[in-house]
C-alpha positions as CSV (number, residue, x, y, z in Angstrom):
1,X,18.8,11.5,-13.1
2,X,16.1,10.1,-10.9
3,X,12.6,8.6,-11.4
4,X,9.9,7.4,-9.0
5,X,7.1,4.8,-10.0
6,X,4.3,4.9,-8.0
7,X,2.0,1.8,-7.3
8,X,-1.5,2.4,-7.3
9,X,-3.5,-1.0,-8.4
10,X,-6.9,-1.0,-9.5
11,X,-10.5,-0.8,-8.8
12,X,-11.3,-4.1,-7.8
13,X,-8.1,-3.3,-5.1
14,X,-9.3,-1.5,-2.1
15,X,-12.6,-3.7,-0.6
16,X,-11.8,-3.4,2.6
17,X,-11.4,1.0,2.2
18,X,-15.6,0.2,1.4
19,X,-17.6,2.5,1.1
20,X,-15.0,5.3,0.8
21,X,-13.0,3.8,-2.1
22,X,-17.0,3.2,-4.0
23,X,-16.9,7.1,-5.3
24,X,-13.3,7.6,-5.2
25,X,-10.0,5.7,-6.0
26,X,-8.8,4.8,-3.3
27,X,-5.2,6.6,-3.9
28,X,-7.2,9.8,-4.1
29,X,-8.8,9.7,-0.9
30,X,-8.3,13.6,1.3
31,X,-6.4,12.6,4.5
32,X,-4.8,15.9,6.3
33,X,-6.8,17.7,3.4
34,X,-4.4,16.4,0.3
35,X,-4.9,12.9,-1.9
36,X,-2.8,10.0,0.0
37,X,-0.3,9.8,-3.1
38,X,0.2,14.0,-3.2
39,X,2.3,13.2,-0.3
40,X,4.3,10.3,-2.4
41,X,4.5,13.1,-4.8
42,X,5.8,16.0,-2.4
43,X,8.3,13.4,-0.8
44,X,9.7,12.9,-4.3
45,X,10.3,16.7,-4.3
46,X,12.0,16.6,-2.1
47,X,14.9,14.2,-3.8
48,X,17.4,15.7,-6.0
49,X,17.7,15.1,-9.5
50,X,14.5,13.6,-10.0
51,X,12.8,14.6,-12.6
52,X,9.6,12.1,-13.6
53,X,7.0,10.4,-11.2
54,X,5.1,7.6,-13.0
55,X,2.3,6.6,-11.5
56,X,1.1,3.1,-12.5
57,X,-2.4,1.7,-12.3
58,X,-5.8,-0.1,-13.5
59,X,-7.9,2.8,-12.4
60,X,-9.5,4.6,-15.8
61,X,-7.5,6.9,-17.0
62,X,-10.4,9.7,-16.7
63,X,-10.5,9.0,-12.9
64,X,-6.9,10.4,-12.7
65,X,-6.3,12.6,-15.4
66,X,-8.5,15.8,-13.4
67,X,-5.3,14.5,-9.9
68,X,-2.4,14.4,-12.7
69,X,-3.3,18.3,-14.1
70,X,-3.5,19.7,-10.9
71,X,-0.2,18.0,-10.2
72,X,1.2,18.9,-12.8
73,X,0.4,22.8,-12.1
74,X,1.4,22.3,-8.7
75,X,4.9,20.6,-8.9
76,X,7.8,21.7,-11.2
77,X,8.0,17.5,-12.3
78,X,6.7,15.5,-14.8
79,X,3.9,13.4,-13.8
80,X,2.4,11.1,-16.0
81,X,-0.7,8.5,-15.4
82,X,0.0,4.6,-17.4
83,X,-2.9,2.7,-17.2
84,X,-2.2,-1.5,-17.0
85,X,-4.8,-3.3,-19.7
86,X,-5.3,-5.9,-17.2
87,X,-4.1,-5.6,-13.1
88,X,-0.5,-6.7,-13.6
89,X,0.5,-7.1,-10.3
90,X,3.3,-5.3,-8.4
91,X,5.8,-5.8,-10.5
92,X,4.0,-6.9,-13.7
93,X,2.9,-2.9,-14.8
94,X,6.2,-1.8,-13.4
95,X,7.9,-4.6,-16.7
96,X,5.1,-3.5,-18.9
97,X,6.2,-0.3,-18.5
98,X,9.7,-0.9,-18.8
99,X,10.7,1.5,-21.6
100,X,9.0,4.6,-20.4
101,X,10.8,4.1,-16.9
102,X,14.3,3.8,-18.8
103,X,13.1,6.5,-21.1
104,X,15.7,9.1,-20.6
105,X,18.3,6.9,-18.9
106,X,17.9,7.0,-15.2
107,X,20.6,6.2,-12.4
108,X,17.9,4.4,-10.5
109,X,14.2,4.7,-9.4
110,X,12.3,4.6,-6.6
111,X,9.1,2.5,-6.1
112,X,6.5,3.5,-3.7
113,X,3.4,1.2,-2.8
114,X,0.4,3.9,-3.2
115,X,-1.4,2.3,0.0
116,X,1.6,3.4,2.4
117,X,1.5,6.7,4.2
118,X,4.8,7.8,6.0
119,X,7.5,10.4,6.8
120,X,9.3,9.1,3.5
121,X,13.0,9.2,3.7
122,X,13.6,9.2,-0.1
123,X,16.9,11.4,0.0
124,X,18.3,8.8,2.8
125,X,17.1,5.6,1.3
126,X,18.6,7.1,-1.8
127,X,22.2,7.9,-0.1
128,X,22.6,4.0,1.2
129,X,21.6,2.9,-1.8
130,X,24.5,4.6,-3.6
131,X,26.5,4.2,-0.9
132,X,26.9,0.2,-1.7
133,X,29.0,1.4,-5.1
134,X,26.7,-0.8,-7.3
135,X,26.3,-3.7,-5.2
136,X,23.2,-2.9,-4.4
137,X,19.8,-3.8,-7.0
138,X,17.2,-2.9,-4.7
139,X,17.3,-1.2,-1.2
140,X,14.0,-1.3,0.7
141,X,12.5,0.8,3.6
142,X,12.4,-1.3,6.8
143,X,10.8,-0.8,10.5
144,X,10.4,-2.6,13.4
145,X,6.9,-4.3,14.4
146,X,5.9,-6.4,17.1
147,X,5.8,-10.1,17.0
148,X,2.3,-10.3,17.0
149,X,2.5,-7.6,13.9
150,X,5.1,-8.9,12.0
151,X,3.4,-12.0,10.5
152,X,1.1,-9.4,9.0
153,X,4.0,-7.7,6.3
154,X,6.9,-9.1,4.6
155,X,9.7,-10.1,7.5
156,X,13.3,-9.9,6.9
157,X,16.5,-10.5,8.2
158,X,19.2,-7.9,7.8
159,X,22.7,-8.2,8.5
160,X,23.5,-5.7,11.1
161,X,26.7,-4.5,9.5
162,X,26.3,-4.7,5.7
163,X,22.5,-4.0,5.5
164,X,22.3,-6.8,3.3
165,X,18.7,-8.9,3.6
166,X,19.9,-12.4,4.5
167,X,16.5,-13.8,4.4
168,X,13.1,-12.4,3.1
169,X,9.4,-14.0,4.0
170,X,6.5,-12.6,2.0
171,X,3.6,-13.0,5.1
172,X,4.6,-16.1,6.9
173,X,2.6,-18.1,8.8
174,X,5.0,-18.1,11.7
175,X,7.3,-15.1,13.5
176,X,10.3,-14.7,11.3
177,X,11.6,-11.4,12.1
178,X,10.4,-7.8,14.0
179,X,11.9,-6.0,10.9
180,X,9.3,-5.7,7.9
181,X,9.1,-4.6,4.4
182,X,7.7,-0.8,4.3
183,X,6.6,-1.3,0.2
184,X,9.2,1.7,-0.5
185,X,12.5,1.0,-2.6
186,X,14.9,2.4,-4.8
187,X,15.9,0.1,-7.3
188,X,18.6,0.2,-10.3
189,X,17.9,-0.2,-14.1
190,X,19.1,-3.6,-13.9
191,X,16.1,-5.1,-12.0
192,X,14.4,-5.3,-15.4
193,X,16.9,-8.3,-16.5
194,X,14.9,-10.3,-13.7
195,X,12.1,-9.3,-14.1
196,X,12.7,-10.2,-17.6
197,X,13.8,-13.9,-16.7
198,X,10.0,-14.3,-14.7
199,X,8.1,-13.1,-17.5
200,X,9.6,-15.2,-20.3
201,X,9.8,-18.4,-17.5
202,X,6.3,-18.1,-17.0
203,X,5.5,-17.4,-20.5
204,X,7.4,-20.7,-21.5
205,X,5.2,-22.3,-18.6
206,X,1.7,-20.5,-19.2
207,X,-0.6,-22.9,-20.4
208,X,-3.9,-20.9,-22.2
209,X,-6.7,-23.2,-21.3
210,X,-5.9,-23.9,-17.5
211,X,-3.6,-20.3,-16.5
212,X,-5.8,-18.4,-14.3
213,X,-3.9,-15.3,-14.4
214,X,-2.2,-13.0,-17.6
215,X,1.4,-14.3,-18.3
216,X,2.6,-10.5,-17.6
217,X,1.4,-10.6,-14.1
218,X,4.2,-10.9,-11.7
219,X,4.6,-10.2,-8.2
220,X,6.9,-7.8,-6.9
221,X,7.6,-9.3,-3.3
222,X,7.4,-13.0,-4.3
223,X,9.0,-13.2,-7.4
224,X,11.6,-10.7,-7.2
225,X,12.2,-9.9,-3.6
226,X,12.3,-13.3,-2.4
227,X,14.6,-14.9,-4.3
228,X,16.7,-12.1,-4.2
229,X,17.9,-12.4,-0.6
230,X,21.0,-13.9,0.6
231,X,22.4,-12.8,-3.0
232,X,24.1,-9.8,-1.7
233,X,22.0,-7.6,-4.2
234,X,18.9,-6.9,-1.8
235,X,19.5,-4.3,1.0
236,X,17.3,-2.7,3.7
237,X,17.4,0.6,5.3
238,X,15.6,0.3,9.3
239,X,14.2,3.5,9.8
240,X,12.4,4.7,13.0
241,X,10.1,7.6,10.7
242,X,6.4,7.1,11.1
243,X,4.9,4.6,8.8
244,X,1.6,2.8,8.1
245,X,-0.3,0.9,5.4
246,X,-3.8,2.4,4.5
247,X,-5.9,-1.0,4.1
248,X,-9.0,0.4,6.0
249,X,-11.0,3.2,6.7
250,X,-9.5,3.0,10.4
251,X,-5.8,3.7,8.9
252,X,-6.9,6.6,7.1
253,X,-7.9,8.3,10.6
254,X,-4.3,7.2,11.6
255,X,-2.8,8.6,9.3
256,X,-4.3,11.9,9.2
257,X,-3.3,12.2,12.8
258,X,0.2,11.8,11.9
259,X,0.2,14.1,8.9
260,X,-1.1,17.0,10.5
261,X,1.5,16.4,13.2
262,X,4.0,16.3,10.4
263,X,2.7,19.5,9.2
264,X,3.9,21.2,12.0
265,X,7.5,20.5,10.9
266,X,6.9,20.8,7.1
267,X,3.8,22.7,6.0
268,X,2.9,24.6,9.4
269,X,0.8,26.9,7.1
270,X,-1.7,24.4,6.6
271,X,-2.4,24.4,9.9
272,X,-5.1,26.1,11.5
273,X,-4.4,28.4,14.4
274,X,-5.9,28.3,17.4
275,X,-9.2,30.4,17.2
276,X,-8.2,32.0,14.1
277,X,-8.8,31.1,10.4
278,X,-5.3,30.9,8.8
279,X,-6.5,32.2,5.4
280,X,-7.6,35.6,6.7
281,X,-4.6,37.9,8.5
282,X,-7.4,39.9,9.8
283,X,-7.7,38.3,13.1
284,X,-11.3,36.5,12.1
285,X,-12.5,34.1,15.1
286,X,-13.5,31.1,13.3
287,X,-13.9,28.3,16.4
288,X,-11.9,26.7,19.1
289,X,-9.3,24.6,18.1
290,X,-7.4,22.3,19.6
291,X,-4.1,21.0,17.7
292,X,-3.9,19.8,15.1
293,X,-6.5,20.8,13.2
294,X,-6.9,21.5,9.1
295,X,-9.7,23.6,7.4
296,X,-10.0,23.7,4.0
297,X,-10.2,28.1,3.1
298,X,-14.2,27.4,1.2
299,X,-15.6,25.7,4.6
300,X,-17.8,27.5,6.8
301,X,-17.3,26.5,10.6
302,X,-19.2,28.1,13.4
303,X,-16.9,30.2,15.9
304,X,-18.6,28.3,18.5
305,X,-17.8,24.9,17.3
306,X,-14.4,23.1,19.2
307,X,-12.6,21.2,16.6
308,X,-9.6,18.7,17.1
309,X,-7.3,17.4,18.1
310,X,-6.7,15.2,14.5
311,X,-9.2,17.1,12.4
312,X,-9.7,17.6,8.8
313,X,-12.4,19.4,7.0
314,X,-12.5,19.2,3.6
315,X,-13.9,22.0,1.3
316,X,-17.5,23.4,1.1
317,X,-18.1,21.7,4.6
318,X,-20.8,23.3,7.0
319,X,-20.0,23.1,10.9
320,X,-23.3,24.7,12.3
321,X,-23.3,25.9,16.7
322,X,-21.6,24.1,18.8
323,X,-20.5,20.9,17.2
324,X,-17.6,19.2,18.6
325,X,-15.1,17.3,16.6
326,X,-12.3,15.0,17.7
327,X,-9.9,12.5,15.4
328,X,-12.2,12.7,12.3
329,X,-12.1,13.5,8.3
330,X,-15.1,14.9,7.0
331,X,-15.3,15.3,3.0
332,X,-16.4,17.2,0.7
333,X,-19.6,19.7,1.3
334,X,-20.7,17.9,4.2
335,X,-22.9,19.3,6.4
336,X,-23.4,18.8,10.4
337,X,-25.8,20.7,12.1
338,X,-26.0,22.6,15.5
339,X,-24.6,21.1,18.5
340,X,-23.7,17.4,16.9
341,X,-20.9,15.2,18.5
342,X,-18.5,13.5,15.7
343,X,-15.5,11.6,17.1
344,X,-13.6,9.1,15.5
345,X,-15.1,8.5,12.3
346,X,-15.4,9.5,8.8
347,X,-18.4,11.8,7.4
348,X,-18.6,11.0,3.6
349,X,-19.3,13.9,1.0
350,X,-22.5,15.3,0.9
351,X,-23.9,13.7,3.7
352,X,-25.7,15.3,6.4
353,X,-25.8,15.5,10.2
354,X,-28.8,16.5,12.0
355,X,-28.9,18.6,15.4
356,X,-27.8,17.1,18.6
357,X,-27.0,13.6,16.8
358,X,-24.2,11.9,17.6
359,X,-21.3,10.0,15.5
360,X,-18.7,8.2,17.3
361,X,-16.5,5.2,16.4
362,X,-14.0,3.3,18.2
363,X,-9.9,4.1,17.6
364,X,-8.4,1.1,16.0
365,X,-4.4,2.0,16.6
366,X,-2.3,-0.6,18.8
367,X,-0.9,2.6,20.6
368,X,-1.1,6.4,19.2
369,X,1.5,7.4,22.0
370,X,4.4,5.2,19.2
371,X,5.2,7.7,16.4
372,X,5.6,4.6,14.2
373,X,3.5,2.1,15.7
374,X,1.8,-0.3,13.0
375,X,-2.1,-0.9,12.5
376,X,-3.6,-4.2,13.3
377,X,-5.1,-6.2,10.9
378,X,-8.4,-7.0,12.4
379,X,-11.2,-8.8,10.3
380,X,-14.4,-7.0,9.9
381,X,-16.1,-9.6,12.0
382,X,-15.5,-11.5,15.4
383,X,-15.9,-15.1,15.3
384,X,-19.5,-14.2,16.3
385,X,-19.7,-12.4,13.7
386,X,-20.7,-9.1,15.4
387,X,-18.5,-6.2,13.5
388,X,-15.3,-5.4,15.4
389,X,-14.7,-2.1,17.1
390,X,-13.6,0.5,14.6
391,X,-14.3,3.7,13.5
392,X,-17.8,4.8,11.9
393,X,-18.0,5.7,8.6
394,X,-20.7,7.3,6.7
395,X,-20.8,7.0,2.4
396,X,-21.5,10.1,0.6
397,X,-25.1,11.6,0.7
398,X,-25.8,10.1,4.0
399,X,-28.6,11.7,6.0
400,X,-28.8,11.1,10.1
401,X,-31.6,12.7,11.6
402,X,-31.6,15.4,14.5
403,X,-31.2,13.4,17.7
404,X,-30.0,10.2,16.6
405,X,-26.4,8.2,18.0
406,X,-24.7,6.3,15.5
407,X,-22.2,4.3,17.5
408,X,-19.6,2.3,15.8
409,X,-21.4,1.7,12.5
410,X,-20.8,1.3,8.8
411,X,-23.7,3.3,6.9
412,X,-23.3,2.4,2.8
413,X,-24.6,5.9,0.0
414,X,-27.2,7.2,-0.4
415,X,-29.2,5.8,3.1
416,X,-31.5,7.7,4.8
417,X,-31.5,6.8,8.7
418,X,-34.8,6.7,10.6
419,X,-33.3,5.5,14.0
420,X,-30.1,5.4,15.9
421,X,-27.9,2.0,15.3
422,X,-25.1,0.2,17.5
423,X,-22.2,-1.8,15.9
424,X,-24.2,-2.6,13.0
425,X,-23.8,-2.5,8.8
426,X,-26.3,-0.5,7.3
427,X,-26.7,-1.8,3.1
């Protein structure tokens, strides 16, 4: 029997996601029209013999509980919300936890970071890990950046034969390796004993007047991972699957753009087809699209709007005459009036686009010809400190009047805009 534990963090997680993670975790947040961690969940279907998903957090419990339901209706697995006291860190929930992830006596479990989005080879990862007859504690999910990139993850050094990690460097300041850390394992029951031996060292250690953090609050990648390597016990599986980190609102366009490619090899009925609504078999012209598009069944798009390619439209949306869409999300019962331009950006919920306005960021992917190419990690400023180029983003119940151009901008709630803006913050 199998388990998966889920890593979601907290609230005070997820600043640079801002102002899309201010309304809604961040874990929760529509990207190819489903949460980010429904696909976690729907690659741990697709394992066999697992039978729980935990997922662990310091989100308030009524935040997830409405996510966990529908879940739970959804998928024939037990899913189950555990709420930290305190954040823990990323391996601190994960030993708080301890007894309801050996509850039932599990072979192993996998651990998946909720801020990754990938083609998740669980079954695979799961099949090497098994394959080292017990050697093996903890095998992670590896890829290959570039040098420039690298610095950015946790690097590693893998013996070519074995698979054994020789040599693990939580962010170093200097190029280490081009393989990193992915923030997906599978792990064995035993991993608890050290986890065990942190928790009591630093409780031994913890001193109550000058200890700035919880005694229970341990860090998956530096205390455990690190001093794991060159033990023979750590192992890494180099895949070449798609893979990115969601840390900003940029990566969420990203990853949408892989998703609904992936779609077309796993869910191809989410999909819209081209010029026809996929929920009605009657032939009903909705608009033009161009692959890959998806459209939620309770949003009402103009037939003469062209969406895509990289589109998703989340429910109760209005697309009024003519609007054209390219490599965007728009949420929740947005509206965007007649012949409006949207590309590359993000429309928040509620918000509303006015006639002939126009909403265009700037792509922020190294290369979206590489099915596994990584993100950049680009501050939000220049050392000017003019905003970088990225895409625009507009927080729920935003208004843009009719005949307005909104050009790489971040626009906070609830703002009203009375003129067009240029690479600029709107508070």
């Amino acid at each position: 029997m199998l388990k998966a534990v889920i890593l979601i963090g907290g609230p005070q997680k997820g600043t640079r996601f801002r102002p899309l993670s201010l309304d809604i975790p961040k874990p929760l947040f529509p990207v190819a029209g489903r949460p980010i961690i429904q696909f976690h969940i729907e690659a741990c279907m697709q394992v066999k013999n697992l039978k729980e998903i935990l997922i662990i957090g310091a989100n308030p419990a009524p935040q997830m509980e409405a996510f966990v339901k529908e879940m739970q209706t959804i998928y024939d697995v037990s899913i189950r919300y555990l709420q930290e006291f305190t954040t823990l860190g990323t391996a601190g929930g994960m030993y708080h936890f301890r007894d309801q992830i050996r509850a039932g006596n599990p072979t192993a479990f996998f651990v998946l970071n909720g801020d990754v989005c990938a083609d998740f080879p669980l079954q695979q990862l799961h099949d090497f890990h098994m394959s080292k007859n017990k050697e093996a504690e903890i095998t992670m999910m590896s890829t290959e950046a570039t040098k420039l990139q690298s610095i950015h993850y946790g690097c590693l050094v893998i013996d070519g034969e074995t698979g054994a990690v020789n040599h693990y460097v939580e962010k170093p300041s200097s190029y280490v390796s081009t393989f990193i850390n992915c923030g997906v394992y599978i792990t064995s029951i035993e991993i608890f004993s050290r986890m065990a031996a942190v928790f009591h060292s630093r409780q031994q250690n913890f001193n109550n007047l000058n200890g700035s953090r919880d005694q229970g609050h341990i860090q998956w990648e530096r205390e455990i991972i690190t001093p794991m390597a060159g033990t023979g016990k750590l192992f890494a599986l180099p895949v070449t699957n798609w893979w990115s980190q969601i840390k900003t609102a940029g990566a969420a366009i990203y990853a949408n753009r892989h998703y609904l490619e992936l779609y077309r090899r796993t869910h191809v009925e989410r999909l819209a087809n081209t010029g026809f609504k996929m929920t009605e078999n009657d032939g009903t012209l909705i608009c033009n699209i161009i692959q890959n598009v998806y459209i939620h069944p309770s949003a009402n798009v103009h037939p003469t709007a062209t969406l895509g390619p990289n589109v998703s439209i989340g429910p109760g949306v209005t697309v009024g005459k003519g609007v054209r869409l390219r490599e965007s999300i728009v949420l929740d019962n947005a509206v965007i009036e007649d012949h409006s331009l949207i590309l590359h950006a993000i429309v928040g919920r509620n918000a509303r686009i006015g006639c002939w306005s126009r909403v265009e960021g700037t792509p922020s992917d190294p290369d979206p010809n590489k099915p596994f190419a990584k993100m950049e990690n680009l501050p939000l400023f220049d050392n000017n400190g003019k905003l970088n180029p990225s895409i625009t983003i507009l927080g729920s119940c935003v208004t843009v009047p009719s005949e307005k151009i909104l050009l790489n901008s971040i626009v906070l709630p609830h703002k009203d805009l009375n003129r067009s803006f240029k690479n600029e913050i709107i508070l």
